[in-house]
N, C-alpha and C positions, 0 to 999 in steps of 0.2 A: 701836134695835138696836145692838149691841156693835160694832163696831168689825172690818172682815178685817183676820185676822192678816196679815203679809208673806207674799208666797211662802215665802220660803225661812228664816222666821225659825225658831229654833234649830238650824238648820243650821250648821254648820264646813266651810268652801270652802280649797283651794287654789291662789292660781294662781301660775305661773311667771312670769320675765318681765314684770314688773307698771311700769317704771319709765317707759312709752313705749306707743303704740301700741294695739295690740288690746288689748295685754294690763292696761293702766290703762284703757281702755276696759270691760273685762268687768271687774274689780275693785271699779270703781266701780260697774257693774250690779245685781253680787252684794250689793254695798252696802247699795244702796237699795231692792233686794228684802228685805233684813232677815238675813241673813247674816253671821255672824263669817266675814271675809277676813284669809286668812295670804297675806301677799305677800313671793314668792322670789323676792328679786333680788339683784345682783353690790354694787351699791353701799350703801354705806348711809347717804350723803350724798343722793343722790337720792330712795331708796326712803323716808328719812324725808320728804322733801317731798313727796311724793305722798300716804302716808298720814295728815300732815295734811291736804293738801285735801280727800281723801276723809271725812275725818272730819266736816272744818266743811261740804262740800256736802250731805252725807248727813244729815249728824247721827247716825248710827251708830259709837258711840264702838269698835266692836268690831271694827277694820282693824289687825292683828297684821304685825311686820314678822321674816323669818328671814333672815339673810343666808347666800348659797351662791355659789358661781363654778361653774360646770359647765366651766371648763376645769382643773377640780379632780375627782374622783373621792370623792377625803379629803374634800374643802369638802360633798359630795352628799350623803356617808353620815353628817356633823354634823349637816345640816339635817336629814335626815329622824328622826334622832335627836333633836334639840329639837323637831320637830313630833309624834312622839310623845311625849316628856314633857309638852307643853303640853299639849296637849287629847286626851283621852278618847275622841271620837269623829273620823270623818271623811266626810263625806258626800259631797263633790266635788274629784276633784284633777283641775285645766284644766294640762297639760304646753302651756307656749304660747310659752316660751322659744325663741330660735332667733340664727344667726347662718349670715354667708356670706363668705367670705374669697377672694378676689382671687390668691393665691398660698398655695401649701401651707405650712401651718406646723404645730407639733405643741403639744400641751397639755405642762403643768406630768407627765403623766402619759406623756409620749412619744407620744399617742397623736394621727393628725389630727384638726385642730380641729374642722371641720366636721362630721364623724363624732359626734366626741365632744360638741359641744354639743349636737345635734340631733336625734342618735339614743340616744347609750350614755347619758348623765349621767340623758335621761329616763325611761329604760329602768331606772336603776339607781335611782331616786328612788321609781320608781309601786313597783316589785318591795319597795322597803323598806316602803314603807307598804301594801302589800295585807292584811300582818292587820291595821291597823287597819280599814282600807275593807270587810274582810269581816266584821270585828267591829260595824260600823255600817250592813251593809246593809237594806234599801236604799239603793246606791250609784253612785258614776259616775263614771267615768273619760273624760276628753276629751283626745282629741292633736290639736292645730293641725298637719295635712301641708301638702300645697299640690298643687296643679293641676299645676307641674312637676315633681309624681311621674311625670307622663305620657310625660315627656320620654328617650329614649336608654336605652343597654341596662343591665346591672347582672352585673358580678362579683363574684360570693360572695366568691372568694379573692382582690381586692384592692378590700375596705373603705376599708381608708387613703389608694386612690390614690395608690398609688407608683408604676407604670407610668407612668401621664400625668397631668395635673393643669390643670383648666377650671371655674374658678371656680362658672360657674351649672350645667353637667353635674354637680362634685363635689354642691352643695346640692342639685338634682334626685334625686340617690341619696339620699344623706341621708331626703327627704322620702319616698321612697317606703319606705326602712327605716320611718319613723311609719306607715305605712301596713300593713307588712306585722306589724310590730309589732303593731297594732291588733289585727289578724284574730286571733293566734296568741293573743294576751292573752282577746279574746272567749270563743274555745274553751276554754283553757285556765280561763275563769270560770263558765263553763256551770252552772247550778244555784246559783249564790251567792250570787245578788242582789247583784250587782256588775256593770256594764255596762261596755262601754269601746268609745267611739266612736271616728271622725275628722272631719275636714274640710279644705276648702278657703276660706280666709276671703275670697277676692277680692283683687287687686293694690289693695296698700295705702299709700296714700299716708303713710308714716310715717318714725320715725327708722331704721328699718333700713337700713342699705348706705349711711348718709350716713357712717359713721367708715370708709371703704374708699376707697381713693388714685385721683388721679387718671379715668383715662375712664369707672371703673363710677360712682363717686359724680356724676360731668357726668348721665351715663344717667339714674339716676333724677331728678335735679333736673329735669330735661328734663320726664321722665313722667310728674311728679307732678300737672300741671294734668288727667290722664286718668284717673289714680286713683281707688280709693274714699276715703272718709272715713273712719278706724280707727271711729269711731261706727257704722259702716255692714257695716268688717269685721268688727265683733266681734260683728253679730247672732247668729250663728250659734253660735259657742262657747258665749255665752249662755243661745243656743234648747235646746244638748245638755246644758248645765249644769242649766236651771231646768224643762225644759216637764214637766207633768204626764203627756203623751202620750206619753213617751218611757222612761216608768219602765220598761217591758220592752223598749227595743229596744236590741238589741249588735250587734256586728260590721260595722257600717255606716259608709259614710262620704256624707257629707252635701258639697255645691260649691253657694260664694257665698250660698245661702240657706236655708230650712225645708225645702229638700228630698232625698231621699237619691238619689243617682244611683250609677252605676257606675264603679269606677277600672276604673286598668289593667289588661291582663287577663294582665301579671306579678305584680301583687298578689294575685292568688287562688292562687298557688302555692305548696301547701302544704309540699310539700317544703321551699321556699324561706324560708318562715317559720319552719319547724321548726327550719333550720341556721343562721337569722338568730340564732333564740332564743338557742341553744345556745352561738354563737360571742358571741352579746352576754355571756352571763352569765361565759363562760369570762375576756372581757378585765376584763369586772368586776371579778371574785373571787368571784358569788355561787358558782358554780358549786364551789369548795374550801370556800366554808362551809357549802353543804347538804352537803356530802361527809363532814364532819366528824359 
């Protein structure tokens, strides 16, 4: 008998975030399921060392490197621009990108960082590439949120946290915009053949929040013997990425493993999604170039 194809061979993958972590964790997955991976990351000194390794462990010559900063806007709308010139189709973009800052500071774009990595940049990347993703559906969209969506209340009209400012509350908002994000993206794909999940990938023992000063960086060093394995968090991104069973499920979000649970129950506010959407696309700019 002939030989099974890979899961996912002639597939074109996305992921964000690929130089550490889950997110070189699920890169390397996609890999070796048979997968052409484009990996979005800040560096391009790192991001090239990984995409070797991925190459020589897999032996899948087909690990594509894009370079973007998502504390850039400009750096977002390049990438997604060279990711549609490269390839033709797109089957899976994993948004898995994230960061957490210790004091308030603003992007290249005036805008908070936290916000902006976590929410808008991804927000403004998936939105570039949906006509490709509808032009190749069956498709799938994956946002990495977190379990501290759960966490504290949420003002519409202070995104940026300018009022007050607490490191794990600001990324808590953050994650819960992935989340409410998700839901609005879902509906808004309704009939497309376009899915777009979340999850929580489990407390990970990784490089995140080790480049943050003093007591937060001790914290995790601390907590890391409690942690998961990124091997272990990145099952899940994987699971929404590759499983056969999942080809019709959307609007879902998935906590630590193959199963779907329920977030918060400020995340189902549609209202809430509807003005997240709105106020996303406006700081973007989509919202003046559908206008045009």
């Amino acid at each position: 008998m002939p030989e099974k194809e890979p899961l996912m061979h002639g597939k074109v993958t996305v992921v964000t975030g690929t130089t550490s972590g889950i997110g070189e964790v699920t890169a390397r997955a996609l890999a070796q399921a048979g997968a052409t991976v484009v990996m979005v990351c800040r560096s391009a000194e790192k991001g090239a060392a990984v995409q070797a390794a991925i190459r020589e462990e897999t032996g899948n010559p087909n690990i594509e490197l894009v370079l973007a900063d998502f504390e850039s806007l400009a750096s977002v709308r390049q990438a997604a621009a060279e990711i549609e010139s490269r390839w033709p189709r797109l089957d899976v973009l994993v948004n898995n990108a994230g960061a957490i800052q210790t004091a308030r500071t603003t992007t290249k774009d005036g805008i908070e960082t936290t916000f902006q990595v976590n929410h808008l940049s991804p927000f403004l990347l998936t939105s570039l590439l949906l006509p490709r993703l509808r032009q190749s559906a069956p498709s799938r969209i994956v946002n990495v949120a977190s379990r501290a969506h759960l966490r504290g209340g949420f003002d519409i009209d202070d995104l940026e946290s300018k009022k007050s400012y607490q490191g794990f509350v600001v990324y808590s908002r953050s994650k819960l915009c992935n989340v409410l994000f998700t839901y609005e993206l879902a509906r808004r794909l309704e009939g497309t053949g376009v899915t777009a999940n979340c999850l929580h990938p489990g407390v990970i023992a990784s490089g995140f929040g080790h480049n943050r000063p003093g007591l937060f960086r001790l914290g995790v060093r601390l907590a890391a013997p409690f942690m998961w394995s990124p091997e272990k968090g990145a099952r899940t991104s994987i699971y929404l990425a590759t499983s056969p069973e999942l080809a019709n499920v959307t609007g879902k979000y998935f906590d630590d493993d193959t199963t779907e649970k329920r977030s918060s129950r400020l995340s189902y506010d549609r209202d809430l999604q509807s003005r997240l959407w709105e106020i996303s696309e406006h700081m973007t700019g989509l919202a003046s170039r559908a206008a045009e």
